[in-house]
C-alpha positions in Angstrom: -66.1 24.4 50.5 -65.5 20.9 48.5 -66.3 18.1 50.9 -64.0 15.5 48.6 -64.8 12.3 47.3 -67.7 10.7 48.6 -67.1 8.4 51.2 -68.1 4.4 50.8 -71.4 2.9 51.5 -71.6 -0.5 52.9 -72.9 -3.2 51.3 -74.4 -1.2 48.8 -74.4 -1.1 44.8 -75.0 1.1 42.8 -77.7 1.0 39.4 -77.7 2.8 36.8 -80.4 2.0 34.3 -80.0 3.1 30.8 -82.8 4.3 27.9 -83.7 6.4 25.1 -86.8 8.0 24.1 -87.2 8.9 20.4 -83.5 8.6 20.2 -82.6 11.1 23.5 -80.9 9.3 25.9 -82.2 9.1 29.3 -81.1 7.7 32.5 -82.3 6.5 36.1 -80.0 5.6 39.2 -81.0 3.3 41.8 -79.6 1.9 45.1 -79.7 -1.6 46.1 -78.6 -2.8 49.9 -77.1 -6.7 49.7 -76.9 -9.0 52.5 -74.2 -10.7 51.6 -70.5 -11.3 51.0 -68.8 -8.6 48.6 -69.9 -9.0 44.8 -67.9 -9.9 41.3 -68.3 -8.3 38.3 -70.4 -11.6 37.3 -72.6 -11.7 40.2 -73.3 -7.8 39.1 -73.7 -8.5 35.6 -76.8 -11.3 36.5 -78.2 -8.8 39.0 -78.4 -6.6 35.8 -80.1 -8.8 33.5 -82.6 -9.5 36.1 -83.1 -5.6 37.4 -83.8 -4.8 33.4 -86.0 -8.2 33.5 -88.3 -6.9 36.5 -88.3 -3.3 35.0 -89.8 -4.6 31.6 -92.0 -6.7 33.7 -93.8 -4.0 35.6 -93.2 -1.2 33.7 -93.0 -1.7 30.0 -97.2 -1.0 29.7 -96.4 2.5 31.6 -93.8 3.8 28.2 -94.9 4.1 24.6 -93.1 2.2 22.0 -91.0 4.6 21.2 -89.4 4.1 24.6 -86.8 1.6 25.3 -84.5 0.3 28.4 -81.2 -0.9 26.9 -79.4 -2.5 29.9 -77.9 -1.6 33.3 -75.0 -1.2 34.7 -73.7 -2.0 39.0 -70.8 -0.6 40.7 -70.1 -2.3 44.8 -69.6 1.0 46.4 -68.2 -0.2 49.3 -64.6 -0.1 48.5 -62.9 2.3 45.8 -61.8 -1.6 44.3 -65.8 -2.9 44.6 -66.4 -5.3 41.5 -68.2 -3.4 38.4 -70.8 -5.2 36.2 -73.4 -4.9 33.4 -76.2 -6.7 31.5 -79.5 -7.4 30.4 -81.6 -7.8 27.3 -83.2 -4.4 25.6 -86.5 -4.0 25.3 -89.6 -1.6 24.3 -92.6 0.1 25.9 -96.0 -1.1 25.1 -98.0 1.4 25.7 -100.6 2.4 22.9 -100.6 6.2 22.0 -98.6 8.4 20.1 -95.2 9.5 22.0 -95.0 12.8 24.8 -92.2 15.4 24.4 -89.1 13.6 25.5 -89.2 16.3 28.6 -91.7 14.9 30.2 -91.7 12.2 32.9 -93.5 10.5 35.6 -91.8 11.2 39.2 -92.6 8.3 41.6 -91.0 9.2 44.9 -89.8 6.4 46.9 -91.0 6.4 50.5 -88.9 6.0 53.7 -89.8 5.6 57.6 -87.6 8.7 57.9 -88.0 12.7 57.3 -85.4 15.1 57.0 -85.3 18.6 54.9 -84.4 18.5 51.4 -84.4 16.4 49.0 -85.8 13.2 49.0 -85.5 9.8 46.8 -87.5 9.5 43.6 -87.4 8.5 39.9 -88.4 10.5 36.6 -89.6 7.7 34.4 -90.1 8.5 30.8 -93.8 7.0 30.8 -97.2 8.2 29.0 -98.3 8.5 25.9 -100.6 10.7 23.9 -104.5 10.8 26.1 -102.8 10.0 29.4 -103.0 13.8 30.2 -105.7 16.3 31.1 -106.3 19.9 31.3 -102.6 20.0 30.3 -100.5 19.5 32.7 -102.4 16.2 34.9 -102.0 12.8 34.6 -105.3 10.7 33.7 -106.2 8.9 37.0 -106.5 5.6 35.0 -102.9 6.0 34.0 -101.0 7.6 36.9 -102.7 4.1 39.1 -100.8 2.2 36.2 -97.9 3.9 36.6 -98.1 3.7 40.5 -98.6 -0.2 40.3 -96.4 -0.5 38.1 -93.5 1.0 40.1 -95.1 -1.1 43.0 -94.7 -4.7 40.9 -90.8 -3.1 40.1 -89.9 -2.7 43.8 -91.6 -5.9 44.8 -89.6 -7.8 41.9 -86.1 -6.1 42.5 -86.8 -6.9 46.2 -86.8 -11.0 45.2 -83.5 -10.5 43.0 -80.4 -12.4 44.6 -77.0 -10.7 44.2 -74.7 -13.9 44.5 -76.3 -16.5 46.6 -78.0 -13.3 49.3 -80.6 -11.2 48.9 -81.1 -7.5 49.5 -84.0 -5.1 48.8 -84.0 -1.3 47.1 -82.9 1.6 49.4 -82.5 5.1 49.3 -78.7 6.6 50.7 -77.9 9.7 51.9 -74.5 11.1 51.6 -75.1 15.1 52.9 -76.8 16.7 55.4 -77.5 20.7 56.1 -76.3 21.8 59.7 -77.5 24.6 61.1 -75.5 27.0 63.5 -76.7 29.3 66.5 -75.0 32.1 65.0 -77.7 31.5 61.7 -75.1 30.3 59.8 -75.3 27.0 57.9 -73.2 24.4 55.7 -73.4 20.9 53.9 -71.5 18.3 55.8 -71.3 14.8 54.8 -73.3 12.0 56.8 -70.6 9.6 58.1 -71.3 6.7 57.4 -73.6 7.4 55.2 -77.6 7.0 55.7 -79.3 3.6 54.5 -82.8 3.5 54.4 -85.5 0.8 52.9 -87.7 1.6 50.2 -90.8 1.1 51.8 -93.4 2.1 48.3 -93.7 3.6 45.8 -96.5 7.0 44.9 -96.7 8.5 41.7 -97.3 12.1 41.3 -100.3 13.2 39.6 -99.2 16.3 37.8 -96.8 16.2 34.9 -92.8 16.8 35.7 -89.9 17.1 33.7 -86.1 16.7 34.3 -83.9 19.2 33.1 -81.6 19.1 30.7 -84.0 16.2 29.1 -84.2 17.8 25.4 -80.8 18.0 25.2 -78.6 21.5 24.2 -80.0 23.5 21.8 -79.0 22.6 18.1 
């Protein structure tokens, strides 16, 4: 059964960041709580430029050069009429190493002082480069702890941004939840309001993943 549009999260925007990898797009999506007043498109279009800022921070040694962010982009989901805005400067990994199939990724799940069945907050990072993998599907040790503190220094940074004249700090929201009925029977209902919860760190796994749909459709 379609539940409908998803309902509104309180003072809450939402982050897309936007890449490529040897020219295939890629894409990550984050959520960011704010402690204050409603945002404009301008206060949304500076929180960009410094999101993108604090990801080549901590993150540009984690991706080859054949990696780039391009900018971000912020919708204020708590009102169908929340301000929209977009910004920051392009950059390039700098990690040495010839580039990985663009299917492959780092996953850094985000952990939460909650638990719950399902699926749970993370990121697949196009990072790595050519001798950051062992026995073929593994992450060196070396550079899975660079990724990991890398994804560290990004949630500390993004936790210091300002959105307007507040601040706010990198969350995880959850819009669904599974119920389960005596009879055995079960069904997705939404969580009203929705669930906010802190990021509280960040752990990178040490195996290889993918995302699908990465390569693209067949040509």
């Amino acid at each position: 059964m379609a539940l409908g549009p998803l309902p509104d999260v309180s003072n809450t925007i939402r982050i897309k960041v936007n890449g490529s990898n040897q020219t295939t797009p890629w894409v990550a999506l984050f959520y960011w709580h704010y402690l204050g007043g409603a945002p404009t498109g301008a206060n949304l279009a500076s929180f960009c430029t410094g999101f993108i800022a604090a990801i080549q921070s901590s993150l540009s040694p984690s991706f080859a050069t054949t990696v780039s962010v391009n900018n971000a982009e912020a919708w204020d989901l708590a009102s169908r009429t929340g301000a929209f805005g977009s910004g920051g400067t392009s950059f390039s990994g700098t990690r040495a190493g010839g580039p990985l199939p663009t299917s492959v990724a780092a996953c850094v799940g985000w952990k939460v002082t909650s638990r719950w069945r399902g699926g749970h907050p993370r990121t697949y990072w196009p990072a790595g480069a050519q001798g950051d993998v062992i026995n073929g599907h593994l992450w060196v040790e070396s550079a899975r702890a660079t990724f990991e503190a890398g994804n560290e220094g990004f949630l500390s940074q993004v936790n210091a941004l300002n959105l307007g004249a507040a601040g706010g700090y990198l969350q995880c929201v959850r819009y669904l939840q599974t119920i389960h009925e005596p009879d055995g029977t079960k069904h997705v209902e939404y969580i009203t309001p929705p669930q906010q919860l802190q990021i509280q760190r960040a752990l990178v796994d040490a195996r290889l993943d993918t995302q699908r749909r990465r390569l693209g459709p067949d040509l």
